[in-house]
C-alpha positions, 0 to 999 in steps of 0.5 A: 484493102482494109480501108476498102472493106471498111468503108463499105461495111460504114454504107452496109451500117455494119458497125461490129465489122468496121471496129474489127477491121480495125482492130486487125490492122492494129494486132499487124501494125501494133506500133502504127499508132495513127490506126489506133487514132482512126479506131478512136474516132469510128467510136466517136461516130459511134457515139461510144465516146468513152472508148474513143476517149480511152483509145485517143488517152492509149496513143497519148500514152505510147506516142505522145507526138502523135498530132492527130490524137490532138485534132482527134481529142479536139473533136472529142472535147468540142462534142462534149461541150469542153471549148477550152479543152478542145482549143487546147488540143488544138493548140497543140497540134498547130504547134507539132511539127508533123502535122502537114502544113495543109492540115494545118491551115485547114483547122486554123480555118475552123478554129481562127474564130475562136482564136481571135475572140478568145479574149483571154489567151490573147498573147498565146494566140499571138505567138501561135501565129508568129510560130506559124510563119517562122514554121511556113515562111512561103505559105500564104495562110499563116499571114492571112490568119496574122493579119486578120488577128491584128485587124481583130486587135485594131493594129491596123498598120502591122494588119498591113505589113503582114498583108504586104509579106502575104503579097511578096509570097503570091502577087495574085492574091486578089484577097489580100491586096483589097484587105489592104486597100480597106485599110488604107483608105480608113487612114485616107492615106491617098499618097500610100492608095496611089503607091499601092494601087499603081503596084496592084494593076501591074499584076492584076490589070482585071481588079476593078478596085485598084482603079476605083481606089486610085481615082477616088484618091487622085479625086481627094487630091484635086488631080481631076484629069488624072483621075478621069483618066483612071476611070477611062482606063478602067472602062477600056480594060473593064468593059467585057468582064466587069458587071453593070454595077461595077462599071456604074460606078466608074461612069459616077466618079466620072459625072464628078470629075466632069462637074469639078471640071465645070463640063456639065455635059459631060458629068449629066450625060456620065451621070445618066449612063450610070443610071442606066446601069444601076437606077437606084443609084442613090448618089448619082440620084442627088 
């Protein structure tokens, strides 16, 4: 009932009546810190940030496991221009055990930016990630995160594991499995593409770029009628869910297959039908 009233005195503007509500939920439940945390942050909104501060440095004081007044303090030292205190206290509340994982993920989603280019902290960043996944070793989010942070450090080929681990955990994770196809196609590593591009289409049959990457690498590989078979595939599986650019792009890889295979025809008549769906196809153009 009390968050009830509060938030109808917040549309009615009546700021006096919001921090009294409050301020009666605490003289109730003097121990249940997280209410004085709550009030911390109405000051904040309020712009009386000394006393949010004052209240946040009061649940420090009397229950300094609290990690919401760390998420809370963050928000407080990022509105007065403080960045190295606010990741600080973010820092701390990645680290505390009971913060829900899901709060978890969502301040690392604010905060991951900072993280990565903060140049300085470089090895504390690191095993905040490490720590992450040892704490949620079934969540998906901790190896995302990792996995970007090495990529940001250039250690691409542990950038991959991570993306392999993240894979195990959610084999549907279209996001995951095209980071991982990047990667091995800046090492132009076919052999690896073709491995994991034939692992990418038992689970998702519907990804356009699993076929397009393992034409393109069987292509590099002088398997010009596997490869035309890839795109074939992919056209017959494609067709009534992919977009005309999408499925241009199959009928150009397909113009090359036919040249390589001295079927001029062929690669002309491919070659046109790729126009059609994208005119300003430079490639196909030339």
């Amino acid at each position: 009932l009390t968050f009830e009233k509060f938030q109808l005195y917040v549309i009615l503007n009546k700021e006096k009546k919001v921090v009294e509500e409050f301020n009666k939920l605490i003289a109730k439940y003097p121990k249940e810190t997280r209410y004085k945390v709550l009030l911390g942050d109405i000051y904040l909104d309020q712009k009386q940030a000394k006393k949010a501060f004052e209240m946040y440095q009061q649940v420090r004081k009397e229950d300094p496991d609290n990690p919401f007044v760390y998420v809370s303090l963050a928000n407080y030292y990022k509105d007065h221009n403080q960045p190295e205190k606010a990741m600080e206290s973010i820092v701390s509340a990645l680290k505390n055990p009971s913060l829900p994982s899901d709060t978890k993920m969502d301040i690392l989603g604010q905060y991951v930016d900072r993280l990565l280019t903060n140049e300085q902290k470089i090895d504390e960043t690191e095993e905040l990630f490490k720590m992450l996944i040892e704490m949620y070793p079934l969540e998906e989010m901790p190896y995302a995160y990792y996995a970007m942070f090495l990529q940001n450090q250039k250690r691409n080929t542990e950038a991959f594991a991570e993306l392999e681990n993240l894979i195990n955990i959610n084999p549907k994770n279209q996001a995951a499995w095209q980071n991982g196809l990047q990667l091995l196609n800046q090492k132009q590593d076919t052999v690896a593409i073709l491995d994991f591009t034939e692992k990418g289409l038992k689970e998702l049959p519907e990804f356009h770029e699993f076929y397009f990457y393992r034409s393109m690498a069987l292509y590099q590989q002088g398997k010009y009628q596997e490869a035309l078979d890839v795109n074939e595939l992919a056209l017959k599986n494609l067709s009534t869910t992919a977009n005309g650019l999408i499925l241009g792009s199959f009928y150009a890889q397909m113009g090359d297959i036919y040249y390589k295979l001295e079927k001029r025809e062929k690669a002309f008549e491919s070659y046109e039908k790729a126009l059609e769906l994208k005119p300003s196809n430079l490639f196909v153009i030339n």
